[in-house]
C-alpha positions in Angstrom: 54.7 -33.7 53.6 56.4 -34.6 50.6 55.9 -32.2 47.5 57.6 -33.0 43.8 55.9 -29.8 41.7 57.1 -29.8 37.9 56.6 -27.1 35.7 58.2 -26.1 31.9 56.0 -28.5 29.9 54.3 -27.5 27.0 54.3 -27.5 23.2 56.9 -27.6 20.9 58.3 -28.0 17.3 60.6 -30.9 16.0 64.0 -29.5 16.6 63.2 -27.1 19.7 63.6 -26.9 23.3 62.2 -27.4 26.4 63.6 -26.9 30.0 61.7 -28.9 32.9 62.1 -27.7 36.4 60.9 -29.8 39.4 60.9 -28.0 42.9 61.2 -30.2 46.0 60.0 -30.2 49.5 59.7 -32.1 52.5 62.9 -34.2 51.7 66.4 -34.1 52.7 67.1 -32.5 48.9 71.0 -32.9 48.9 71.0 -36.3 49.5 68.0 -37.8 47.3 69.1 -39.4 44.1 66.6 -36.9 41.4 65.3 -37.8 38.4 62.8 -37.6 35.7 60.9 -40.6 33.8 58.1 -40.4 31.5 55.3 -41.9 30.4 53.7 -42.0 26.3 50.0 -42.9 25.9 50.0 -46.7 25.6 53.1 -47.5 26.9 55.2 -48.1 30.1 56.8 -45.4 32.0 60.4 -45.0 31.3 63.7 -43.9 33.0 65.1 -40.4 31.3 67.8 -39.5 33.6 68.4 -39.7 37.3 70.9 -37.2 39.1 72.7 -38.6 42.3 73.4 -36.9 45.5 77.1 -36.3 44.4 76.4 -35.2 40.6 76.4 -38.4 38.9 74.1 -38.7 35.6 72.4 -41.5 34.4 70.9 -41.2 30.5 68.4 -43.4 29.0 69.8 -44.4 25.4 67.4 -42.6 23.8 68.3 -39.0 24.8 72.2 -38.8 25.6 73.3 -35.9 23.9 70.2 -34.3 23.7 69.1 -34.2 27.4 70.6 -32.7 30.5 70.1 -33.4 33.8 70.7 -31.1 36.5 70.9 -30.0 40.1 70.9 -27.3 42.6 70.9 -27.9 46.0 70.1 -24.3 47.0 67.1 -24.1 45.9 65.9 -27.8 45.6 65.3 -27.7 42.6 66.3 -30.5 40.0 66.0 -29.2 36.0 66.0 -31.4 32.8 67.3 -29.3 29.4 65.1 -30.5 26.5 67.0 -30.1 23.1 66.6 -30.9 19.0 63.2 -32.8 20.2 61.3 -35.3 18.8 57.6 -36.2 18.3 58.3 -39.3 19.6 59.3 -37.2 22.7 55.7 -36.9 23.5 54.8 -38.0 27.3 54.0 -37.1 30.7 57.2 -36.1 32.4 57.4 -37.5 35.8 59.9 -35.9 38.5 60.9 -38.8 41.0 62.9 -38.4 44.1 64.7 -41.9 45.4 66.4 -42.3 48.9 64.7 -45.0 50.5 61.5 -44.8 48.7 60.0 -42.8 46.0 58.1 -40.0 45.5 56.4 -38.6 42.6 54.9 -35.8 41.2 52.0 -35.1 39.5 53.9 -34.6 35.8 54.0 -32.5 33.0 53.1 -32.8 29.3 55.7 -32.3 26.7 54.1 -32.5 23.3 56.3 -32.6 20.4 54.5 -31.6 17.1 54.4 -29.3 14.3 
C-alpha cells in the first residue's frame, strides 16, 4: 500500500519560511521521480518542483530562487524549503510520487498572511 504523508504546513508571515516534508512508503523511493504541486482555492493545481531519481530539479517560474527541492533516499523522505513567502503562496501543497503512475497524498495547507 502506497502512503505519501506530508507534514510542515502551517501559517506564516510575508517574508518567512516554511520547510515541507513528505515521508514515502510502499514505493521503490530511490527510483521515483518526487515532487510537490499545489493547489489555490479557485484555481488549477500547479507543478512546484519535481526531484528526479538522479537529483535533477525542476522549478516552476514562480518560485526559482525561493524554493528548494530536496531528497534523501535514506529515509524516503522528499523536503521542499519554503523561503521570503508570499500571500499569493497560499494553497494546498500536494506531494506526488511519478514512476509509472502517480500517487498522491493527502496535502498540506501553507497560508501566507499577516
Amino acid at each position: 500500500q502506497v502512503q505519501l504523508v506530508e507534514s510542515g504546513g502551517g501559517l506564516v508571515q510575508p517574508g518567512g519560511s516554511l520547510r515541507l516534508s513528505c515521508a514515502a512508503s510502499g514505493i521503490d523511493f530511490s527510483i521515483n521521480t518526487m515532487g510537490w504541486y499545489r493547489q489555490a482555492p479557485g484555481k488549477e493545481r500547479e507543478l512546484v518542483a519535481l526531484i528526479t531519481s538522479s537529483s535533477t530539479k525542476i522549478y516552476a517560474d514562480s518560485v526559482k530562487g525561493r524554493f528548494t527541492i530536496s531528497r534523501d533516499n535514506a529515509k524516503n523522505t522528499v523536503y521542499l524549503q519554503m523561503n521570503s513567502l508570499k500571500p499569493e503562496d497560499t494553497a494546498v501543497y500536494y506531494c506526488t510520487s511519478q514512476y509509472g503512475r502517480a500517487y498522491w497524498g493527502q496535502g498540506t495547507q501553507v497560508t501566507v498572511s499577516s
